[in-house]
MIKEKOL-923526 format. One record per residue: residue number from 1; residue in three letters; x, y, z negated of N, C-alpha, C in turn. Coordinates in steps of 0.001 Angstrom, whole numbers. Atoms other than C-alpha are relative to their C-alpha. Last residue first. Layout:
% MIKEKOL-923526
ATOM  seq  type      n_X      n_Y      n_Z     ca_X     ca_Y     ca_Z      c_X      c_Y      c_Z
ATOM  NUM   Ala        X        Y        Z        X        Y        Z        X        Y        Z
...
***
This chain:
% MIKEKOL-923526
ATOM  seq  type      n_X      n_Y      n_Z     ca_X     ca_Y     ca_Z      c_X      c_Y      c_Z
ATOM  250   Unk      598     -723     1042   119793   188216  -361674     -319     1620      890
ATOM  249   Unk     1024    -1047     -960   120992   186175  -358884     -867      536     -606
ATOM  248   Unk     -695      -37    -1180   122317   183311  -361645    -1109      900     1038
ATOM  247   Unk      173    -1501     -965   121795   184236  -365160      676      -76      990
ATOM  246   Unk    -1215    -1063      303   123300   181274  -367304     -391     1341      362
ATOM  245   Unk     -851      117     -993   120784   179026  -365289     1333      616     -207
ATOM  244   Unk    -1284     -263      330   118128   177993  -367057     1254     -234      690
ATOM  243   Unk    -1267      403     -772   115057   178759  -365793      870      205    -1034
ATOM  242   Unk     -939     -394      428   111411   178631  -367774     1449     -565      522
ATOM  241   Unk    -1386      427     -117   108837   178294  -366279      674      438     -488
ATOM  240   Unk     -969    -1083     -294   104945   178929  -367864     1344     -925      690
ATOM  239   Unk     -258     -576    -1179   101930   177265  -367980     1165      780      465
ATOM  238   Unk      929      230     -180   101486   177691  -371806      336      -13     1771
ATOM  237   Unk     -787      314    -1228   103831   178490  -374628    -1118    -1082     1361
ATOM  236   Unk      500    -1284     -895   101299   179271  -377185      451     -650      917
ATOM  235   Unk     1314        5     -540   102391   176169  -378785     -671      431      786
ATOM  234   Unk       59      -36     -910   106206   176387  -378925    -1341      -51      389
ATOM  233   Unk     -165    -1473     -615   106377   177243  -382763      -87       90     1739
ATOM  232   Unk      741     -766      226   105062   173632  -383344      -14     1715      224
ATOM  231   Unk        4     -691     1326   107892   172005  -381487    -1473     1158     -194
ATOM  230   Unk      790     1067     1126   107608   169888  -378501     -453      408    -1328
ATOM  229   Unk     1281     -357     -574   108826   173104  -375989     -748    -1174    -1403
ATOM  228   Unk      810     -808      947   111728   173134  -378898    -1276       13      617
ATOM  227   Unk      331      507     1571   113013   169845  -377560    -1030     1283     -572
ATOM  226   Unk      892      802      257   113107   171045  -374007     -368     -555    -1476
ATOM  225   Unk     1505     -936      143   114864   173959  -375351     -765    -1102      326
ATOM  224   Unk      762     -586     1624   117366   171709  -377072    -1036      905      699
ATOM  223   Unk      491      813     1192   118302   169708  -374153    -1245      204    -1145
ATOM  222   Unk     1212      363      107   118901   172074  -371811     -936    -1382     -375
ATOM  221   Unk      319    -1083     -799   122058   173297  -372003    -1550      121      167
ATOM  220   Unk      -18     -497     1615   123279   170476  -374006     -485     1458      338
ATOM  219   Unk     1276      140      698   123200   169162  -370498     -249       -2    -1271
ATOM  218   Unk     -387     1664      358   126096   171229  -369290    -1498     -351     -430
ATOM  217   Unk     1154      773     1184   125528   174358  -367181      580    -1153       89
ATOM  216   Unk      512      820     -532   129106   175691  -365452    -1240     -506    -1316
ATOM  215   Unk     -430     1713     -393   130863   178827  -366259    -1493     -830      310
ATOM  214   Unk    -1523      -58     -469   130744   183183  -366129      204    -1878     -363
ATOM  213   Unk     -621      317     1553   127658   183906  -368603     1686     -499      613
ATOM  212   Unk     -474     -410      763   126449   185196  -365590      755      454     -962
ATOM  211   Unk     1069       -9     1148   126188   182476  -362982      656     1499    -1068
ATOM  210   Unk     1065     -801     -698   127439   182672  -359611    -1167      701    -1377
ATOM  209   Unk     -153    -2121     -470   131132   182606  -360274    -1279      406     -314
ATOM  208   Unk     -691     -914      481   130374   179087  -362367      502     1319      596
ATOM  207   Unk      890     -513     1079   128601   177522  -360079      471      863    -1214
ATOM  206   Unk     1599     -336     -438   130657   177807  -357376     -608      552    -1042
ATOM  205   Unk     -419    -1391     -522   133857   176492  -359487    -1138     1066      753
ATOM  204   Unk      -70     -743     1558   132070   173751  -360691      690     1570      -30
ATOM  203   Unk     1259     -291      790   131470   172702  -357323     -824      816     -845
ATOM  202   Unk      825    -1110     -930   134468   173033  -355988    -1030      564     -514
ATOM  201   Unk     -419    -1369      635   136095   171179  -359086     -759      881      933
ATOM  200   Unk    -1513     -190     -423   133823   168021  -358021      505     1551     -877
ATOM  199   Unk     -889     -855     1400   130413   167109  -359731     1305     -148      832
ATOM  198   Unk    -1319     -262     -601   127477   166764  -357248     1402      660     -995
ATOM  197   Unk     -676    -1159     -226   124820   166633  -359882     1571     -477      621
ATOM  196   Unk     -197       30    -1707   123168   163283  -360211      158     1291      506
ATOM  195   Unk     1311     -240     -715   123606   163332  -364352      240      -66     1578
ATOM  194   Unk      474     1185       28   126930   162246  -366289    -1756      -68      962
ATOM  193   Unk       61     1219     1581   128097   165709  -366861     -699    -1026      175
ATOM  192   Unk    -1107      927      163   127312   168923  -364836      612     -467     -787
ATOM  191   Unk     -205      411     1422   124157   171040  -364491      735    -1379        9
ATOM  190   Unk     -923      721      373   123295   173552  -361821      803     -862    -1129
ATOM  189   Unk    -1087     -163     -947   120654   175332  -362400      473    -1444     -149
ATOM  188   Unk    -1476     -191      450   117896   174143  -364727      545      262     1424
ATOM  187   Unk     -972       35    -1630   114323   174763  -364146     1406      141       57
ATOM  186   Unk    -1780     -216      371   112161   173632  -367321      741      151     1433
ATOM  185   Unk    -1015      702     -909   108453   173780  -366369     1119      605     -817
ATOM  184   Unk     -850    -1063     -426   105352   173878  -368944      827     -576      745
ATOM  183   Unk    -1219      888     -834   102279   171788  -369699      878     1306      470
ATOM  182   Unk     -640    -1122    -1041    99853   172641  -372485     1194     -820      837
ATOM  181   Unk    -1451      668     -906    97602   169778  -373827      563     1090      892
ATOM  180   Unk     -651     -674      628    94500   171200  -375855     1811     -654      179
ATOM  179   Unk     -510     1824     1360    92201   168414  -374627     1241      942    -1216
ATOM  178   Unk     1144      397      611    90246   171669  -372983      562    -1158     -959
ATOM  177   Unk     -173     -746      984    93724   172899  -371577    -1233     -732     -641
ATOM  176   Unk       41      174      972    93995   169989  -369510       97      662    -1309
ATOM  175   Unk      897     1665     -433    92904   171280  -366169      -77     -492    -1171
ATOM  174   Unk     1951     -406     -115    94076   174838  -366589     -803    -1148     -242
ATOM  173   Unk      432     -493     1736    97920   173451  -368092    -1632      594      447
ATOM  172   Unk       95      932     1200    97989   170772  -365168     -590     1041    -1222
ATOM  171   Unk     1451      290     -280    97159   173378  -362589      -48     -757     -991
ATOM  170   Unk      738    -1288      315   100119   175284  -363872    -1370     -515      131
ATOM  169   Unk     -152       60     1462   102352   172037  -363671    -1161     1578     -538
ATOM  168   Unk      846     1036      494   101340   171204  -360068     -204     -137    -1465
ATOM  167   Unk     1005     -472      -57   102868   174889  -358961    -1112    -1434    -1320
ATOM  166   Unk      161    -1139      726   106119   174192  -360586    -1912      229     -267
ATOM  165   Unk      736      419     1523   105708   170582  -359159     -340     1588     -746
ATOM  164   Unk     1465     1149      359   105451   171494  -356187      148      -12     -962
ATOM  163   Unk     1169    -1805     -167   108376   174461  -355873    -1276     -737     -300
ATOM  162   Unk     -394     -669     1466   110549   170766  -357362    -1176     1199      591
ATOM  161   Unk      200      466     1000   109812   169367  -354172     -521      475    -1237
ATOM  160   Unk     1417       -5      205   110458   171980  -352118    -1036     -556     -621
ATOM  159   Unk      412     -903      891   113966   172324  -353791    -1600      234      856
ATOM  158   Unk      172      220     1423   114632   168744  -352660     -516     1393     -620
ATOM  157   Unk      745     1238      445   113748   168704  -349269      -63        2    -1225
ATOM  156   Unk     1292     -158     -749   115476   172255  -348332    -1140    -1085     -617
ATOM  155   Unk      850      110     1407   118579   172112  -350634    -1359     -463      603
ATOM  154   Unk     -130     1873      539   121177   171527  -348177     -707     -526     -758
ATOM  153   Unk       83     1150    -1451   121617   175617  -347604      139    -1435    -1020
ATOM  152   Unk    -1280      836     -171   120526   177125  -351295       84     -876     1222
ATOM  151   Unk     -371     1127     -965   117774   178860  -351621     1115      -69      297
ATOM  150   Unk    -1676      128     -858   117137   180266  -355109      142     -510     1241
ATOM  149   Unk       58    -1356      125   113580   180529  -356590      829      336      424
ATOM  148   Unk     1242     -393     -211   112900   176734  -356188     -297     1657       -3
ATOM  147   Unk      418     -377    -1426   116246   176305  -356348    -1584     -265      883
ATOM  146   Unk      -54    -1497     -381   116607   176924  -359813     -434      266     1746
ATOM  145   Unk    -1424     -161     -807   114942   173543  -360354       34     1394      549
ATOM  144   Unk      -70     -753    -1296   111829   171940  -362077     1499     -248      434
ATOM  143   Unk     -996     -455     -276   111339   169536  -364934      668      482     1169
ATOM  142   Unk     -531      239    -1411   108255   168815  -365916     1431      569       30
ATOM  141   Unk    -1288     -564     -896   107576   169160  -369641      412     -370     1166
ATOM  140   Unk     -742      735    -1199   103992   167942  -370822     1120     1093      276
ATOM  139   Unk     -645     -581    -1230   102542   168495  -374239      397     -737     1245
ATOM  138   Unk    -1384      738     -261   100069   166847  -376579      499      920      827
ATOM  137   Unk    -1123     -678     -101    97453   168538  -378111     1593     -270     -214
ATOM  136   Unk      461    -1420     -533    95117   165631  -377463      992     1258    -1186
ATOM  135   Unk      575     -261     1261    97401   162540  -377523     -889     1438      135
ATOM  134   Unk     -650    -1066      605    98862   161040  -374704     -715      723     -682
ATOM  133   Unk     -909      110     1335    97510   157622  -373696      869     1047     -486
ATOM  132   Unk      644      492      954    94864   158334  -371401      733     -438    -1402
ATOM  131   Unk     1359     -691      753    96299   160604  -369641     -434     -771    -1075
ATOM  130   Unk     -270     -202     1640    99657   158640  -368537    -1073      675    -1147
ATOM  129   Unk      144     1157      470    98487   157434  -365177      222      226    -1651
ATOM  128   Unk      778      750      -57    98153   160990  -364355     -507    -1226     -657
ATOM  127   Unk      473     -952      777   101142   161999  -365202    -1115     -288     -401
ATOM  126   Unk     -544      380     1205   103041   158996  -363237     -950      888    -1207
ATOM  125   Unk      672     1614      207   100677   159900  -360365      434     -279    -1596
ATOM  124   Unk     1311     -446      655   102111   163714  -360252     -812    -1183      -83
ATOM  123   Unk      677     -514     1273   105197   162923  -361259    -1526      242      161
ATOM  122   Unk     -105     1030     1090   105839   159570  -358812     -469     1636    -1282
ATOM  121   Unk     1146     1286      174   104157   161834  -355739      -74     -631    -1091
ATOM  120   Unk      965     -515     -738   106739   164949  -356040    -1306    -1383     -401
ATOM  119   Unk       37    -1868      263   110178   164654  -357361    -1564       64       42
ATOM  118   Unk     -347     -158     1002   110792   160778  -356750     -282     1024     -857
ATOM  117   Unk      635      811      534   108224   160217  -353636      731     -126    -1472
ATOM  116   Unk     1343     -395      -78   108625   163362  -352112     -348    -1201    -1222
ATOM  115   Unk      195    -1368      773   112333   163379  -352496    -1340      124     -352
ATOM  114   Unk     -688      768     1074   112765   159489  -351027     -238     1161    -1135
ATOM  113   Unk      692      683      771   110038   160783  -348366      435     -710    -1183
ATOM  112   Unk     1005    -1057      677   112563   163715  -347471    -1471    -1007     -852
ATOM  111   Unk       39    -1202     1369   115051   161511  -347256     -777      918     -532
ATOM  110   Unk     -264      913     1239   113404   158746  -345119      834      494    -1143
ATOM  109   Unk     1263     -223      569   112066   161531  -342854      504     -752     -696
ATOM  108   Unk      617      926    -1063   116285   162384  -341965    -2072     -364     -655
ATOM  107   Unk     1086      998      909   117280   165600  -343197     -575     -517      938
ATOM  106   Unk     -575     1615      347   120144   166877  -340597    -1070     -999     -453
ATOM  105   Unk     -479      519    -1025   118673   169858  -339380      266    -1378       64
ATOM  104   Unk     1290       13     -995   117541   171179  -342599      -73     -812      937
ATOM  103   Unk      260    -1636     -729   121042   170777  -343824    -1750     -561      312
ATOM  102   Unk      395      548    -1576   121134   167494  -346244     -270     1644      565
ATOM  101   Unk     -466    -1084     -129   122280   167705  -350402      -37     -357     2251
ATOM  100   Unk     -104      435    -1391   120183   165462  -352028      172     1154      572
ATOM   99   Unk     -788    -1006     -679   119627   164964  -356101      500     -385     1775
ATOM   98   Unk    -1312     -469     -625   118008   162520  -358177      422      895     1525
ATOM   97   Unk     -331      -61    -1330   115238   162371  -360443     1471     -387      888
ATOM   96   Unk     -885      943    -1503   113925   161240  -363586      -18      774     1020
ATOM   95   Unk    -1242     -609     -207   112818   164424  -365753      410    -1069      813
ATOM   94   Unk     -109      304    -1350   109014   164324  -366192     1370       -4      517
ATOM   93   Unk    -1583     -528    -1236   109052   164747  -369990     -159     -936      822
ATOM   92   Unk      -35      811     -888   105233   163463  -371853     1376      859      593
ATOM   91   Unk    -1285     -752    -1097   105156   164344  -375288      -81     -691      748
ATOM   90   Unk      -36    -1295      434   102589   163048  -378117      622     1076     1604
ATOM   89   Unk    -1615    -1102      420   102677   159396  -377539     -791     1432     -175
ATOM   88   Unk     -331    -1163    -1053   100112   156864  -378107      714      796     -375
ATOM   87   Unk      225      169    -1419    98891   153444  -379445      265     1077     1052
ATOM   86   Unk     1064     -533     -459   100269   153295  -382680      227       58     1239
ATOM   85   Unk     1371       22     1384   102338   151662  -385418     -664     1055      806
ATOM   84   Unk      367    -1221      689   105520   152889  -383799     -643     -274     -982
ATOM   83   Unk    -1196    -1062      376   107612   149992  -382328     -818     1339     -952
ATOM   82   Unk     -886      765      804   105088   147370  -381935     1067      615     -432
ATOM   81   Unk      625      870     1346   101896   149354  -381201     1620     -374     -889
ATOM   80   Unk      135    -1083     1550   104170   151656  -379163     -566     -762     -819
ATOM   79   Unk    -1478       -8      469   105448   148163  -377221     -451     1429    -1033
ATOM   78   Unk     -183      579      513   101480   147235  -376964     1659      259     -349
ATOM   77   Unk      724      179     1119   100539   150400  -375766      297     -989     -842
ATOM   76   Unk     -784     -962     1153   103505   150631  -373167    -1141       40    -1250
ATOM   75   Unk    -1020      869      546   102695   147209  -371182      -39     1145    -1108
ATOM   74   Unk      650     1252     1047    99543   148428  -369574      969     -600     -631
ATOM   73   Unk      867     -975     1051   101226   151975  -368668     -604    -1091     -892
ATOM   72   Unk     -945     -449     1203   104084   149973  -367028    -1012      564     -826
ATOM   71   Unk     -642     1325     1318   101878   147430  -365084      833     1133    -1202
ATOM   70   Unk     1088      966     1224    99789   150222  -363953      446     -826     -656
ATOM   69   Unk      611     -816      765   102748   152777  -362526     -938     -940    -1059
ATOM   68   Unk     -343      324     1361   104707   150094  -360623     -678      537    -1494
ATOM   67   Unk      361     1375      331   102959   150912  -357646      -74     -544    -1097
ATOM   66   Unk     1408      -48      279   103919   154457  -357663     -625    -1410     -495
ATOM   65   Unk      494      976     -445   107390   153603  -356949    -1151      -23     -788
ATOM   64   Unk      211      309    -1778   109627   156218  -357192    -1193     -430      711
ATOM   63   Unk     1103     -785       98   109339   156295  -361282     -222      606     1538
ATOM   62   Unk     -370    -1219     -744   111052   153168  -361326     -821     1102      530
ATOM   61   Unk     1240     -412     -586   110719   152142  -364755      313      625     1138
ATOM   60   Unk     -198       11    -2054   112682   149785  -366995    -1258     1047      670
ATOM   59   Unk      799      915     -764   111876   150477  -370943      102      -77     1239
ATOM   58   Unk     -542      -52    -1981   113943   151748  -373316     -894     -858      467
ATOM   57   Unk      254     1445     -841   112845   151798  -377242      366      872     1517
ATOM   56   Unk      236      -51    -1127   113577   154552  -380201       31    -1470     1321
ATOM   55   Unk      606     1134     -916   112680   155000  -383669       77      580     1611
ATOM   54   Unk      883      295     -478   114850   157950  -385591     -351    -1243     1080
ATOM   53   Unk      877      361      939   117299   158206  -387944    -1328     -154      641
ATOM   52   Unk      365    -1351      104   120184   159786  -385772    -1257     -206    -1370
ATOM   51   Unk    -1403     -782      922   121942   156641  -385724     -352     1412     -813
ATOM   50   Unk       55      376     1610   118649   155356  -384533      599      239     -938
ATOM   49   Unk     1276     -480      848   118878   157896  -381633     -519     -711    -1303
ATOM   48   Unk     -432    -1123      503   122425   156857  -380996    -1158      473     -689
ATOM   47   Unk     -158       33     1128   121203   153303  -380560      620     1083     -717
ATOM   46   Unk      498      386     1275   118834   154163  -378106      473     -274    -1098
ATOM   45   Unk      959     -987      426   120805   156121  -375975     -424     -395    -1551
ATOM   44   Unk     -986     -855      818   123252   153304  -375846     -540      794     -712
ATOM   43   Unk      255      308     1612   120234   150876  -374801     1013      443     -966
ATOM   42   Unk     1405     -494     1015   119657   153560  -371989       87     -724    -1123
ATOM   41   Unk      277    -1101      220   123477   153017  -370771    -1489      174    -1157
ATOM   40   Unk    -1245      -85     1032   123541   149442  -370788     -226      864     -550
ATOM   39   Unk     1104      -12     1311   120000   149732  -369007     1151      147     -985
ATOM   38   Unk    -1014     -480     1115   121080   151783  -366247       57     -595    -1581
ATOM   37   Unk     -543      915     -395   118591   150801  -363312     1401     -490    -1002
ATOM   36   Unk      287      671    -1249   115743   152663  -363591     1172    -1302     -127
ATOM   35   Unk    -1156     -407     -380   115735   154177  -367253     -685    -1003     1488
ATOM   34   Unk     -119     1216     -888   113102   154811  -369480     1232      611      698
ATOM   33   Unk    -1063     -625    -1248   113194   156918  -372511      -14    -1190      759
ATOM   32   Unk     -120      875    -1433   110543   156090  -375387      442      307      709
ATOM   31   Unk     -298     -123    -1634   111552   158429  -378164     -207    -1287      604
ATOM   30   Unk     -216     1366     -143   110705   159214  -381881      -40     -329     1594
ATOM   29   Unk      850      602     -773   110703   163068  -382828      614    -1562      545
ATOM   28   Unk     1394      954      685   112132   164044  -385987     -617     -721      818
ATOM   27   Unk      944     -781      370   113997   167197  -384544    -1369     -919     -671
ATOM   26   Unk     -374    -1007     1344   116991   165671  -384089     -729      980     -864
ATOM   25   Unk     -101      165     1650   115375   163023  -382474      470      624    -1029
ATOM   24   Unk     1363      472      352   114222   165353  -379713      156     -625    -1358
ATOM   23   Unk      148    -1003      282   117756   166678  -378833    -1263     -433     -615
ATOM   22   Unk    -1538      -69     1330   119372   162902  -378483     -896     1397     -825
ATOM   21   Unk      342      960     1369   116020   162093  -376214      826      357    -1089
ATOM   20   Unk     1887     -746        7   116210   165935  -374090      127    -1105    -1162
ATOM   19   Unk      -25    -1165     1090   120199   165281  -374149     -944     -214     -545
ATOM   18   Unk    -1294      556     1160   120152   161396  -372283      -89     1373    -1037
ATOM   17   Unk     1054     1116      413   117321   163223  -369990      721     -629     -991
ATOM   16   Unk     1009     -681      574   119805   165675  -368910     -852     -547     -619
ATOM   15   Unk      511    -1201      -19   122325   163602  -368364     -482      729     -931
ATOM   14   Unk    -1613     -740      -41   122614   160006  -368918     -526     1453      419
ATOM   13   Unk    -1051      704       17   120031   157054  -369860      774      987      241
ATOM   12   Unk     -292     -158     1398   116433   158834  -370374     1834     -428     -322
ATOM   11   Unk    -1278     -183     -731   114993   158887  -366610     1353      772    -1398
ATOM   10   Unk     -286      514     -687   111642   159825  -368069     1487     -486      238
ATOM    9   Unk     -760     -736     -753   110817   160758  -371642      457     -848     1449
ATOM    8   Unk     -536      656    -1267   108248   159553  -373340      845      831      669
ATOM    7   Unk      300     -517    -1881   107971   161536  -376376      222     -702      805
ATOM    6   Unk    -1075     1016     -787   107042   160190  -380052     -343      942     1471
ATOM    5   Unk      198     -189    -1136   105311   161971  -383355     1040     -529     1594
ATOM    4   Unk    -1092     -939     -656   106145   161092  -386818     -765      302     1800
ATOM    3   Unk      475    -1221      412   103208   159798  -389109     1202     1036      857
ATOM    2   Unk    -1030     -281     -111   103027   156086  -387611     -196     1606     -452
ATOM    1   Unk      -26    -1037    -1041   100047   154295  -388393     1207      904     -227
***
């Protein structure tokens, strides 16, 4: 039996999700990271995280596609068996997504159901489907978005999304407090570097006036706090969001 602890992490190959696994093993923790379509990429991940000293595996998943949900959950016990020396994780990160920049006006229903069903339907099913194999005082990290507190023209579909889960992550920590499973949100701004963030100089320029600290979030930005939500000093931590944004519209 394995004596380290392991997170699933979604959407694990570049970005933000690429940090969260890199930031995790640095802290001991052992990583399952899926990827959709990226596998080069995710089996990079993975061999940085062994570099690092810790056990990690990739596994295809599109977290879109509800469907897919039972074959992957009935496959992942026997790959932790074979990779860990046990049948369950510790950490669940909700972080696959991608990004959609449409006026109100414009959004067609097959974008807003591509948002609903990446952002919205696949976490709260995917979550779900994952109960039984996450450990009792296990965590969950969703991963929000400033513009759920921000509106931003072009945002409309996607930052209602994300305002769901916020809420869906509060009902999570009432619901599974009894197993002793807290669930919190991460809400990053803007965050540029290998992730589905519109990356031009415009961009970066934007984000950078609007923020505080005066430049652009990278995903080393939010890496390490997701990592610390996993951490024994993060316990309390309970239902809550937490934005990172530099201090934008402070």
């Amino acid at each position: 039996m394995t004596t380290s602890k392991i997170a699933l992490v979604t959407g694990g190959s570049r970005g933000i999700g690429k940090e969260i696994a890199l930031r995790l093993a640095q802290k001991g923790i052992d990583v399952v990271l899926t990827y959709h379509r990226q596998q080069t990429e995710a089996a990079a991940v993975v061999a940085a995280i062994e570099d690092l000293g810790r056990n990690a595996v990739a596994l295809q998943l599109n977290t879109a596609d509800v469907r897919s949900f039972d074959a992957f959950f009935a496959q992942l016990p026997g790959v932790l068996q074979a990779s860990f020396g046990t049948s369950r994780f510790n950490f669940l990160i909700n972080n696959a997504g991608t990004g959609l920049q449409a006026p109100f006006a414009e959004t067609t229903e097959a974008q807003f159901d591509e948002m609903l069903n990446i952002h919205l339907k696949g976490v709260y099913f995917l979550t779900q489907k994952a109960l039984p194999l996450l450990q009792n005082g296990g965590r969950i990290i969703n991963m929000s978005s400033a513009t759920t507190r921000i509106s931003y023209p072009g945002a409309s579909a996607y930052g209602i999304m994300k305002g769901a889960v916020d809420v869906f992550t509060r009902y999570l920590a009432v619901e599974l407090g009894a197993r002793g499973i807290t669930a919190n949100v991460v809400a990053p701004g803007a965050i540029f570097g290998g992730g589905a963030m519109t990356d031009t100089p415009e961009m970066r320029a934007f984000a950078a006036q609007i923020s505080a600290l005066g430049r652009v979030g990278l995903p080393n930005d939010v890496g390490g706090v997701v990592a610390f939500l996993c951490t024994e000093e993060a316990k309390w931590l309970n239902g809550q969001r937490l934005e990172l944004t530099g201090g934008v519209s402070l």
